[in-house]
N, C-alpha and C positions, 0 to 999 in steps of 0.2 A: 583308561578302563582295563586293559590288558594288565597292567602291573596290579592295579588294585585287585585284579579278579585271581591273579596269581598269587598271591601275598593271603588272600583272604582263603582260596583255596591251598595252601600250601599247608593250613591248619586243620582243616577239618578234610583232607584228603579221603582217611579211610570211610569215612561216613559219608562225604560227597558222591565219589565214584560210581557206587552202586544206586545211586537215587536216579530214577527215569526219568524225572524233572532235567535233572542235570544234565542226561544225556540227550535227553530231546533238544536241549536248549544248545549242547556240542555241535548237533548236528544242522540246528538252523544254523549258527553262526558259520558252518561250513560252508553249508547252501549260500547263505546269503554272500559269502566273500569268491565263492565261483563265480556268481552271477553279478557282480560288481566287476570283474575282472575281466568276465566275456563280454558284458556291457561296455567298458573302457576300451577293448580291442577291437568292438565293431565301430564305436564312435571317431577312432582316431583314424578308422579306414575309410569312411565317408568321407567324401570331398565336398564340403561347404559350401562352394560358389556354383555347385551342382541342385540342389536343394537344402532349403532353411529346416525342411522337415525331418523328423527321426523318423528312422526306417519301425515298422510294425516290429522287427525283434528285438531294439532295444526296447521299445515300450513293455514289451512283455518282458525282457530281462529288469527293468526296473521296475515293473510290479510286483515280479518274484523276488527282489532283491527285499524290498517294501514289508512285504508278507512274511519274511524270512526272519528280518527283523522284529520284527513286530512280533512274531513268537516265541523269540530268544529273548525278549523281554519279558511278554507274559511267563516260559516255563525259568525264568532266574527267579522271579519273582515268587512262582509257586514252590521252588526250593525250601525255603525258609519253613512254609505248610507241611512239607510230604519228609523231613529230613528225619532219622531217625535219632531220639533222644541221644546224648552221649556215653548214659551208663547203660 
């Protein structure tokens, strides 16, 4: 997804950049790659034979992670709608 989203951005740069879609969608995937990150670093400091359960802030890091995603799909998707002509 990275390579193809670079390769397909790589062309239409000047016109992508500026589109709010676009940038919305920068920014969930930022959100969403913090909060996979702070999710994986609580998970692997939990002690297992301690409880089977996840603690209440990964669940909410993996809802926001969820949500993040989820909107970095809807605003790529919306790109293609809000992109300004080429000429």
């Amino acid at each position: 997804n990275t390579l193809s989203g670079l390769l397909i951005f790589s062309t239409e740069a000047t016109r992508v950049i500026v589109n709010l879609d676009f940038q919305l969608k920068m920014v969930c995937i930022l959100f969403g790659g913090i909060a996979v990150w702070m999710m994986l670093r609580t998970v692997r400091k939990a002690d297992p034979e301690v409880t089977l359960e996840f603690p209440l802030a990964v669940k909410l890091l993996a809802l926001l992670a969820s949500l993040a995603w989820l909107l970095a799909i809807i605003f790529g998707r919306q790109i293609a709608y809000t992109i300004k002509p080429p000429f």
